[in-house]
N, C-alpha and C positions, 0 to 999 in steps of 0.2 A: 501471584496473580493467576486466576483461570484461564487457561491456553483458549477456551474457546470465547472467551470477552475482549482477548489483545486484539482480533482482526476484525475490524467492521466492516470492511469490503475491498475488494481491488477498485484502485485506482487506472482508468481507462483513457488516455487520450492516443493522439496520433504520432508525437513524441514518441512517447512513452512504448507505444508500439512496435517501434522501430529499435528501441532500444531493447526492446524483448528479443526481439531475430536476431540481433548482432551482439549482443553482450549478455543473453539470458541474462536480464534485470528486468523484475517484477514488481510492482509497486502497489501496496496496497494504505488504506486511511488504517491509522491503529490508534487505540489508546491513548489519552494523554499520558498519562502514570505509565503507561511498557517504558520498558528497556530495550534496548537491541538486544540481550539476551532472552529477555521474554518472547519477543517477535520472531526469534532465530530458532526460538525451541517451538513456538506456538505453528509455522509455517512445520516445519521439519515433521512436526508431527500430525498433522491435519492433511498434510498433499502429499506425506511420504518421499519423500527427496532432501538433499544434505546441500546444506549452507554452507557458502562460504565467506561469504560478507554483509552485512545489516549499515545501511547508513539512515539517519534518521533527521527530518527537521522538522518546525512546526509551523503553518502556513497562519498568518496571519489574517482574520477576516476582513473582507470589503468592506468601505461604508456606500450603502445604495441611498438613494434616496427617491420617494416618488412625491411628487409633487412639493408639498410643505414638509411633509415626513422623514425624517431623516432615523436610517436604521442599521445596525451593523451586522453580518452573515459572522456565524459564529467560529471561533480559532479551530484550529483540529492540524495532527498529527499525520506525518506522511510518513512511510521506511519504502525503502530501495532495496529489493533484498537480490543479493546475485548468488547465482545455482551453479552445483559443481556440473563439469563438461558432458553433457550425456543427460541432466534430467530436464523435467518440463515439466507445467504445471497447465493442465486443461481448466480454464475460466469457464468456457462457456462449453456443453454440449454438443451445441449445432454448429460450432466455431465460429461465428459471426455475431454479430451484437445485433 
């Protein structure tokens, strides 16, 4: 698989952020079809910093509905990926979202 296809975006909440500071765990949406070794190599090699665990699941879409309509938000892939002691991966620029 192309390393630059496995990642479609970090994944951002408040959680999730706090889990960055205290456990350098990074979370982004990936691929259906990756691997945790695709994701481990695809991260390793696009942010220049060394892996040392990939966990992965796959989030189940919502059913919404508006009014009579009834509609489902579509499945997608999450990985946890945690970094060796010392690196960091700059998301944003201006460090603020």
């Amino acid at each position: 698989m192309d390393l630059t296809h496995v990642i479609k975006g970090p994944l951002i909440t408040e959680k999730l952020d706090r889990a960055r500071e205290k456990q350098r765990q990074y979370s982004f949406v990936v691929d259906r079809e990756a691997s945790k070794h695709d994701v481990a190599r695809a991260v390793s090699t696009l942010f220049k910093v060394t892996v040392e665990d990939v966990r992965t699941c796959i989030m189940r879409g919502k059913i919404k509905r508006i009014g009579k309509s009834i509609g489902k938000r579509p499945n997608f892939k999450k990985a946890f990926v945690t970094l060796k002691e010392g690196d960091k991966i700059e998301l944003f620029e201006g460090g603020t979202v």
